[in-house]
C-alpha positions as CSV (number, residue, x, y, z in Angstrom):
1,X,91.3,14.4,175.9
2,X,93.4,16.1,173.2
3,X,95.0,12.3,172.6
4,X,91.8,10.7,171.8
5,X,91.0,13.7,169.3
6,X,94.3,13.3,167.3
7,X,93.6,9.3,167.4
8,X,90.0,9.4,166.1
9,X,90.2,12.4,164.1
10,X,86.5,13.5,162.7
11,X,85.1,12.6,159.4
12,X,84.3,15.6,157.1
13,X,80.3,16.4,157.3
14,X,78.2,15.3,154.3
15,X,77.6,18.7,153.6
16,X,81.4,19.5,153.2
17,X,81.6,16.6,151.0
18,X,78.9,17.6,148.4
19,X,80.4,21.4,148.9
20,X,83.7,19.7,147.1
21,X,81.9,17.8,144.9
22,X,79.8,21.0,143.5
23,X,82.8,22.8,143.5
24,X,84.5,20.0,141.2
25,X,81.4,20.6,139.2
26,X,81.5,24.0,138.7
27,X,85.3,24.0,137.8
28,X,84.7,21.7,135.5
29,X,81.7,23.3,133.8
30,X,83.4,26.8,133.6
31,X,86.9,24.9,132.0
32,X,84.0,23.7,129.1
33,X,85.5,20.3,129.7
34,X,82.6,17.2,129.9
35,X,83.7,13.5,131.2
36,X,84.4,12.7,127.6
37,X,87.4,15.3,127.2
38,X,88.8,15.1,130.9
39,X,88.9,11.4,129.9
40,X,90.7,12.2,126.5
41,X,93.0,14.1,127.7
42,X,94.0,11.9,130.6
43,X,94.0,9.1,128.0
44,X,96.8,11.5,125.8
45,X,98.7,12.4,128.8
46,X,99.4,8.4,130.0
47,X,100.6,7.7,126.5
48,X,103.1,10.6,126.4
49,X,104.3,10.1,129.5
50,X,104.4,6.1,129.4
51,X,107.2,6.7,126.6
52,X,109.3,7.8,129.0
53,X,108.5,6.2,132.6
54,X,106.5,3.5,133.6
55,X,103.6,5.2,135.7
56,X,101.3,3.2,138.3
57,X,97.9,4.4,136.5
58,X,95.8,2.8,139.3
59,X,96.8,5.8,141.1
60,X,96.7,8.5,138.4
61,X,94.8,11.5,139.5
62,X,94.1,14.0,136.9
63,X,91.6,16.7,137.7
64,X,90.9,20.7,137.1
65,X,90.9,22.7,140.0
66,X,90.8,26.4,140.6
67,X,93.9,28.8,141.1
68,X,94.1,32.3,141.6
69,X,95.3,34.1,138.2
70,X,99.3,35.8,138.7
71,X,97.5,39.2,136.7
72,X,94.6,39.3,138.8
73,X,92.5,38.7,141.7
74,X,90.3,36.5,139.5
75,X,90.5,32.6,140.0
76,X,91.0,30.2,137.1
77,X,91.1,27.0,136.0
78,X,93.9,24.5,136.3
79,X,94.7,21.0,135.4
80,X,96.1,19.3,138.1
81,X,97.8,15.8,137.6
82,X,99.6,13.4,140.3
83,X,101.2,10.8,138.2
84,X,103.2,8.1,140.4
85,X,106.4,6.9,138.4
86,X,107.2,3.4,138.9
87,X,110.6,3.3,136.9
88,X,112.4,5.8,134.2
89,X,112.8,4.1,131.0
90,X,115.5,4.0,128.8
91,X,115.6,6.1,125.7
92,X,117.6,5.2,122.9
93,X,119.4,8.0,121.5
94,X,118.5,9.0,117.3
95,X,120.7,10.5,116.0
């Protein structure tokens, strides 16, 4: 029985699914940071980084989540980014 529970392994519940997405919400709302600046700042954060590495940014995931603050038991925002690199590039040294 225990086989056929690890091969078909249950689907999360709607309601667990719109819990996340409310919590994505709130995270967001309490960071002050609309669609407009999450997409911004993703936008600055592929050009930096595209400098040095060539980054697959069909699977970029850049999101705030929540984190519990070092100096107290209070939970705050993070920005969270999962950047796949493809290749390193190479830099030409100035000098």
């Amino acid at each position: 029985m225990n086989f056929f529970a690890n091969l078909f392994p249950k689907k999360p519940g709607t309601g667990s699914v719109a819990k996340d997405r409310l919590k994505l919400v709130l995270i967001n709302d309490r960071a002050n940071c609309s669609p407009q600046i999450m997409e911004m700042i993703k936008n600055d954060i592929i050009n930096v980084i595209s400098k040095y590495m060539e980054i697959d940014e069909g699977e970029l995931d850049i999101q705030i989540t929540e984190t519990q603050s070092e100096n107290s038991d209070m939970s705050v925002p993070m920005l969270y980014a999962n950047i796949p690199i493809k290749n390193m590039r190479k830099i030409q040294n100035r000098t």
